[in-house]
N, C-alpha and C positions, 0 to 999 in steps of 0.2 A: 554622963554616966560612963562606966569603966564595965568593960565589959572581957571574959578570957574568950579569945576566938580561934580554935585551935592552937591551943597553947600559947596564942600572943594576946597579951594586955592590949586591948585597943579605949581609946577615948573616941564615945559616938554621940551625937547630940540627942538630947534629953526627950528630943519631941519622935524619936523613934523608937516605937512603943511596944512595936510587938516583933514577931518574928517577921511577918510577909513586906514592911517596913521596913525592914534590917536588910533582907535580900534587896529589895527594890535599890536602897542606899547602897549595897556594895555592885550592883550591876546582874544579879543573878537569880532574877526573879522571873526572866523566861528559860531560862536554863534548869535542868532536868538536876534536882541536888535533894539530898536528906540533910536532916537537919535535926541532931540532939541539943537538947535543952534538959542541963543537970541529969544527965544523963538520959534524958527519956527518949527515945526517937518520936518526932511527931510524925503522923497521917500530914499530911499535904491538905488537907481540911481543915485543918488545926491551925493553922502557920497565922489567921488574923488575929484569933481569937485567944494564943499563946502571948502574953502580956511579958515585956522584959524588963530584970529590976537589974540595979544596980550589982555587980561582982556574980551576975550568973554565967555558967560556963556553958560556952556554945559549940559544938561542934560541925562545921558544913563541909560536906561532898559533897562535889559536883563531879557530873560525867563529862568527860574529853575525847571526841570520836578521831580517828585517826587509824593508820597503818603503818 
């Protein structure tokens, strides 16, 4: 599946299905991030139950703590 993730094309395997899946696979699923889907922000409640198809566009923030 092809997926826009912040602006970049990426190719993700087929068997990651939803959003909380998508985090888990890129490493940022203990890390504190929002996450639009086709525009929509999801609640963090949402993130299993957010099903991902092919060519939707994703946007993730994450926070980076620092001085």
């Amino acid at each position: 599946m092809e997926l826009l993730i912040n602006n970049d094309k990426i190719k993700i395997p087929d068997e990651i299905g939803n959003v909380s899946v998508l985090l888990e696979h890129f490493q940022l699923d203990k890390h504190i991030v929002i996450v639009e889907v086709n525009g929509v922000i999801l609640d963090k409640t949402n993130h299993r139950d957010t099903r991902l198809s092919d060519g939707d566009k994703i946007e993730i923030v994450h926070f980076v703590g620092g001085g």
